[in-house]
C-alpha positions in Angstrom: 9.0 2.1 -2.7 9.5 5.4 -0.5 9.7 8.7 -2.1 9.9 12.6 -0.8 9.5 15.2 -3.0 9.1 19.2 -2.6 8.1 21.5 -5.7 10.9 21.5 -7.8 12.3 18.5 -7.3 11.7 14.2 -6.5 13.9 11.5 -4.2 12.7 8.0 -4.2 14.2 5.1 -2.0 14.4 2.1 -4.6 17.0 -0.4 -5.2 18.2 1.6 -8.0 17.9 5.3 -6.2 16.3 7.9 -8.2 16.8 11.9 -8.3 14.5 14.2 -10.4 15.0 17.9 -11.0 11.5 18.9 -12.1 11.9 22.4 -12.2 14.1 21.5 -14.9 13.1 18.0 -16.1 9.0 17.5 -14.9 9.0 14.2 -17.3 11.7 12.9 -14.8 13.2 11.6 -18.2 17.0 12.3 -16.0 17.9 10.3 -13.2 20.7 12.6 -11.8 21.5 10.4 -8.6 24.1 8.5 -9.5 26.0 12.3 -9.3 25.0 12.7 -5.8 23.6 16.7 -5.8 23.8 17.9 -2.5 20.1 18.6 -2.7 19.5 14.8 -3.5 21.8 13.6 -0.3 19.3 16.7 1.4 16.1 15.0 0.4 17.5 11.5 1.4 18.3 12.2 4.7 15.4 13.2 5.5 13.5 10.4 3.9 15.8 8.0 6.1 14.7 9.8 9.3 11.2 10.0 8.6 11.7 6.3 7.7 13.2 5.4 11.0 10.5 5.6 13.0 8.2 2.9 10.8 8.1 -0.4 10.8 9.6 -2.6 8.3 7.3 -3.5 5.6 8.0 -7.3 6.3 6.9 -6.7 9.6 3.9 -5.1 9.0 2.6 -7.9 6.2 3.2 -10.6 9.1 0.9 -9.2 11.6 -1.7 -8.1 9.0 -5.2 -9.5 9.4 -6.5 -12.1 7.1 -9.1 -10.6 4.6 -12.6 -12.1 5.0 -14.4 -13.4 2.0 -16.6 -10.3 2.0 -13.2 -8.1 1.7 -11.7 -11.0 -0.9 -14.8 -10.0 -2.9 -14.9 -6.6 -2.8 -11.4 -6.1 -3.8 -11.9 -8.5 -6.4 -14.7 -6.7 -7.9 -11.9 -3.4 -8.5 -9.8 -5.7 -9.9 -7.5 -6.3 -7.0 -6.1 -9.8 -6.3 -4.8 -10.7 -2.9 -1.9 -13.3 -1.5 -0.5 -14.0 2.0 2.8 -14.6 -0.2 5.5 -12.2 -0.3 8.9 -13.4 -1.9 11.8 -13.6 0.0 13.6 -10.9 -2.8 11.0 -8.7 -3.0 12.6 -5.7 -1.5 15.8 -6.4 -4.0 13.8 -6.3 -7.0 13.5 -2.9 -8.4 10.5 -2.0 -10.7 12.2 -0.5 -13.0 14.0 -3.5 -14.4 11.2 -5.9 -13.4 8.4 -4.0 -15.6 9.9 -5.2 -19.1 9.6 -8.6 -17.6 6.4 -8.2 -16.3 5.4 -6.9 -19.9 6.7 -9.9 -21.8 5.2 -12.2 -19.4 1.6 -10.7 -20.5 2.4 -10.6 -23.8 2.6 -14.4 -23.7 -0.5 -14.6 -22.2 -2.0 -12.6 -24.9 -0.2 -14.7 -27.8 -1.8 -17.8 -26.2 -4.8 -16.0 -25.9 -5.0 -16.0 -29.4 -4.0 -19.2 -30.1 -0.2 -18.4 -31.0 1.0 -21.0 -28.3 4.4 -21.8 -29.7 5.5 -18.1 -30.0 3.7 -17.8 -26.1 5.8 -20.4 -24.6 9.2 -18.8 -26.1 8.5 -15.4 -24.7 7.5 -17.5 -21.2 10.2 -19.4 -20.8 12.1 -16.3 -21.4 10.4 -14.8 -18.6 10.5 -17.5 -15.9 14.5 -18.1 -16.8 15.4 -14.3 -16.2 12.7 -14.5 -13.1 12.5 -18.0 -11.8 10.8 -17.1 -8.5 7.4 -15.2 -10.3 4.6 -17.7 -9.2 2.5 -15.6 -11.9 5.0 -16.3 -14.4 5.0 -20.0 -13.9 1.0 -20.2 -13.8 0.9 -18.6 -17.1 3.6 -21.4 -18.5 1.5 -23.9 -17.1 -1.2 -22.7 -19.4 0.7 -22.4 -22.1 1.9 -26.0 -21.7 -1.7 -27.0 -21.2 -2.9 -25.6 -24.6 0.3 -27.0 -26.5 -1.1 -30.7 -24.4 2.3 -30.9 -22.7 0.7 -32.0 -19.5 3.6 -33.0 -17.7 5.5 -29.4 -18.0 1.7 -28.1 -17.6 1.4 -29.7 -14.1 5.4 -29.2 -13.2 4.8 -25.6 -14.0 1.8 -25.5 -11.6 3.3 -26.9 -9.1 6.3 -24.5 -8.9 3.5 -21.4 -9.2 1.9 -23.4 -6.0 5.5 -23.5 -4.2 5.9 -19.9 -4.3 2.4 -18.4 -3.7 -0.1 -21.2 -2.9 -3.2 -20.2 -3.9 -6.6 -22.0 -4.7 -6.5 -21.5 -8.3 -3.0 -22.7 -8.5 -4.4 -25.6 -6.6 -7.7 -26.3 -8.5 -4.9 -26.1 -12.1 -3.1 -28.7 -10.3 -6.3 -30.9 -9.4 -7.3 -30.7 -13.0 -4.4 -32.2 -14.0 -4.4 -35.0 -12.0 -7.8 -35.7 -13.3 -6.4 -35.7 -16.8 -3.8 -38.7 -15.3 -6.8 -40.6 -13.6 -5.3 -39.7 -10.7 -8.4 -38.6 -8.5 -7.2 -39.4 -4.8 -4.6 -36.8 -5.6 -6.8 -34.4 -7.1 -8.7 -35.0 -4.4 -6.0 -34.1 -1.9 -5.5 -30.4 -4.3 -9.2 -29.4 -3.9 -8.9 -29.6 -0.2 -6.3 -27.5 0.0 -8.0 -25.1 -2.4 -11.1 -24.8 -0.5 -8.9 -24.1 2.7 -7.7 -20.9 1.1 -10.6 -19.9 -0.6 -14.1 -21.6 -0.5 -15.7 -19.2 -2.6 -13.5 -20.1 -5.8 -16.4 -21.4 -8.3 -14.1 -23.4 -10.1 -13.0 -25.9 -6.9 -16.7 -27.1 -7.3 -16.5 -27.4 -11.3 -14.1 -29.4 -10.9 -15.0 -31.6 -8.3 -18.3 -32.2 -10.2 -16.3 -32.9 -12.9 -14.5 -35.6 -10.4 -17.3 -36.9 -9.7 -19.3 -37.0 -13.5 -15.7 -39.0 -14.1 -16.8 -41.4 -11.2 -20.3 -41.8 -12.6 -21.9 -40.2 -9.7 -23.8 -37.6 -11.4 -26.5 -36.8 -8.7 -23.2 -35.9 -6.6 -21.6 -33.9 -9.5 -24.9 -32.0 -10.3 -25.2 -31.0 -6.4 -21.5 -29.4 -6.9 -22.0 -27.3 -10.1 -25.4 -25.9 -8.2 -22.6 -24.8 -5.4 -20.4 -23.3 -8.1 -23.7 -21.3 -9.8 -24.4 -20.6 -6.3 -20.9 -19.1 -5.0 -19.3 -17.6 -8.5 -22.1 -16.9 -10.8 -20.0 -13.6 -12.5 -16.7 -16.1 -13.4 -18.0 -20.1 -13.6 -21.8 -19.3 -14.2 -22.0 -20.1 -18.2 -19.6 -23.2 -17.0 -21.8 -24.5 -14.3 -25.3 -24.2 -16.8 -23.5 -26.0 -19.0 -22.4 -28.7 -16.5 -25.8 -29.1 -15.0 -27.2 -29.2 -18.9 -25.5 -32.4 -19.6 -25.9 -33.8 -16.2 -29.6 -33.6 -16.5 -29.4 -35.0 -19.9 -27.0 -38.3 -18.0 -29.4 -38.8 -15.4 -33.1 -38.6 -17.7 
């Protein structure tokens, strides 16, 4: 979003345009645009000829650099999550209508959270119906799915999350679910892709040790969940003890 705004009053440049007196209305509770005030049409003008001489967002997100795992980190550590993904609508979509969405979708997450999975997946498939390109959304039905044991909308679900923003936890998800099938070539195939986007990601290892305890090759397995301590102590480090604890046990 682009906005201008002087003392007494707001513009902002959305799908849905927006007009603010705050002199008058500082909670900008009033959206007066739709009525066109001459000092609205003022402040828009001059937003679209400041605007003229930038780039198009599009065109800057193409050209940006690739963050380094260093930077991935960082931004991590504030909380920030990063993808090379940016949907084809996103500059239709207008916040305003997209945050009750955005607000049922973690409301599900919290219902399965605390182990009210039915009520989570009805308030999900809500969500992904009304907004059936939101890779988030579709992660968090897979996890839904995966708690209620429907593996096969669990791994669908995934896979449509993957489709519209790949990512190497979409792709580890998918990997474990292939496990659950027996299929490990396959898996296999997932947790190469994962570690191309992100070799830091403590979980790829988990779960290729977990491959591999599956295979009987524990010495193999224990060398990964070291690598997952090793890379992601803060998210899979209680995990990876754990791993290495009954691998120790299996190979005594």
């Amino acid at each position: 979003l682009h906005g201008l705004r002087r003392v007494d009053d707001k513009y902002i440049l959305a799908p849905e345009r927006e007009y603010y007196d705050l002199a008058r209305d500082p909670g900008e509770t009033a959206n007066l645009y739709a009525d066109e005030p001459p000092a609205a049409v003022e402040l828009a003008a001059a937003l679209d000829e400041r605007l003229g001489g930038w780039d198009a967002p599009e065109s800057v997100a193409a050209r940006a650099g690739k963050l380094d795992t260093e930077q991935r980190e960082r931004l991590a550590a504030l909380g920030y999550v990063q993808t090379d993904h940016i949907a084809d609508d996103a500059a239709r979509l207008d916040p305003k209508k997209m945050l009750p969405l955005w607000q049922e979708m973690m409301h599900a997450q919290s219902l399965s959270n605390g182990g009210q999975h039915e009520q989570a997946l009805a308030l999900i498939e809500k969500v992904v119906a009304e907004s059936p390109d939101d890779a988030q959304a579709w992660s968090i039905a897979s996890l839904v799915y995966k708690r209620l044991q429907r593996w096969q909308e669990a791994e669908r679900s995934i896979v449509r999350s993957i489709e519209l923003g790949p990512t190497a936890d979409g792709y580890v998800k998918l990997a474990q679910f292939m496990l659950v099938r027996r299929s490990a070539a396959e898996a296999d195939q997932a947790l190469a892709r994962a570690a191309e986007l992100d070799p830091q990601n403590g979980d790829l290892y988990i779960t290729r040790g977990d491959r591999l305890a599956m295979a009987g090759r524990f010495a193999e397995a224990k060398l990964e969940f070291e690598k997952a301590l090793e890379v992601d102590p803060v998210r899979v480090g209680t995990t990876a003890r754990q791993k290495l604890q009954m691998i120790a046990a299996r190979l005594r």
